[in-house]
C-alpha positions, 0 to 999 in steps of 0.5 A, a space after each residue: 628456387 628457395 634454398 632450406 637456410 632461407 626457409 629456416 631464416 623465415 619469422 616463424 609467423 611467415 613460416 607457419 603460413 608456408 606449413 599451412 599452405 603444404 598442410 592445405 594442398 595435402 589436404 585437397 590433393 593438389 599443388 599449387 599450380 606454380 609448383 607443377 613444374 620441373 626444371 632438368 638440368 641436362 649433365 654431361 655422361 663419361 660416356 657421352 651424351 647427356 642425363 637429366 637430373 631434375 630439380 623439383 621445388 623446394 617445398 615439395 623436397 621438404 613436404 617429402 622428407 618430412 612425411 615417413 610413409 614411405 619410409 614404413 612402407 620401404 622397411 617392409 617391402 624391401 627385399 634382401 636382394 634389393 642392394 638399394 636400401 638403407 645401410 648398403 651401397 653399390 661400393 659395398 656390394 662390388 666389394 662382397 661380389 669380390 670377396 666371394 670371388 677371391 673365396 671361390 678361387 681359394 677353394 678351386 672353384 670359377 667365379 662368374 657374374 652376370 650384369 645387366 644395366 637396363 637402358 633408360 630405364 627411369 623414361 621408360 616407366 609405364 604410369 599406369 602400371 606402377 600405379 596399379 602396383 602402388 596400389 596393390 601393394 598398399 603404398 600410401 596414397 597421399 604420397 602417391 597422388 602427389 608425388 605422381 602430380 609432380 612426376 608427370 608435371 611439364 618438364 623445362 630442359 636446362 644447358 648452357 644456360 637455356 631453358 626449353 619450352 615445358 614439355 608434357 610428359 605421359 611416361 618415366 618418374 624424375 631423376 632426383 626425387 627422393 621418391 624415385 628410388 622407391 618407385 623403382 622398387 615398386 616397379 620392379 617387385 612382383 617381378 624380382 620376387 618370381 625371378 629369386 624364387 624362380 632361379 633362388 642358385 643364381 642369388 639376383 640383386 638388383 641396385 635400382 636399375 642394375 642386376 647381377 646373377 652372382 651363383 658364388 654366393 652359397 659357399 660364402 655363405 656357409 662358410 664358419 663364423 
């Protein structure tokens, strides 16, 4: 429940204590046991009903951050039609999904994309799978041990200012853990990689838990610098 100022404000003597407690649970593969719960607030949709983003303890965000294994990892797997990495953004690829419209209809040619959302798709992740894709893969273990510990930690529901009981949980990754994204891409790999070698014309992109076949991608491509 600590906010980073606080920790940073810390005499280095308490602070050196806290970094040999996240050096230790590293060490033995294991949380504290008061870190092993995730409270999720639950937010209002446009279009209605609710999302849970979850806050995770602090100590677990920092232990996180400054670990970049996974980051290592992402440079090397991630794939070019995955739109969720570094230097791209949802708002830029609707705005080169445009662009390539705007030239399809200058050289008299129609325009068509195709958008899939898939529907809850973070609760319905199945654990063993992405472990054993993890693993295949060759994501870092360490990582994956305990940022798993606290993915599948009991969950306390947050509205109105109540808090529910701790509910256990055997499927789905947080929403809201620096590494959730990177799951998703874990998950999704194998698949996305048959499915652009399979049907390479239909140029498919993937943002997280969105794709889009966008087949007006060649011509913009070969078009002169």
């Amino acid at each position: 429940m600590w906010h980073p100022n606080e920790l940073r404000s810390l005499p280095w003597c308490c602070r050196s204590k806290v970094a040999e407690g996240i050096d230790r649970s590293f060490q033995r593969l294991a949380w504290p046991h008061q870190h092993v719960l995730s409270l999720s607030p639950l937010l209002g949709k446009p279009t209605g009903g609710t999302r849970a983003i979850t806050k995770t303890p602090m100590l677990y965000r920092i232990s996180l951050r400054g670990l970049g294994g996974a980051k290592e990892w992402e440079s090397e797997f991630t794939q070019t039609y995955d739109k969720a990495k570094r230097g791209s953004s949802a708002l830029l690829t609707a705005l080169c999904r445009g662009l390539r419209a705007e030239i399809a209809k200058y050289i008299n040619k129609v325009p068509a994309a195709v958008f899939n959302d898939m529907e809850k798709f973070f609760d319905t992740l199945d654990i063993q799978e992405l472990l054993n894709d993890a693993l295949e893969l060759g994501f870092p273990s360490d990582l994956l041990v305990m940022a798993m510990a606290q993915h599948l930690a009991p969950r306390v529901l947050q509205a109105g200012g109540y808090s529910s009981m701790p509910i256990e949980v055997c499927r789905s990754i947080l929403q809201g853990c620096i590494l959730s994204v990177c799951f998703t891409r874990v998950y999704s790999l194998k698949d996305m990689i048959k499915l652009v070698k399979k049907h390479p014309k239909a140029n498919a992109t993937i943002f997280v838990d969105d794709t889009a076949s966008d087949p007006m991608q060649a011509p913009f491509r070969i078009m002169p610098k």
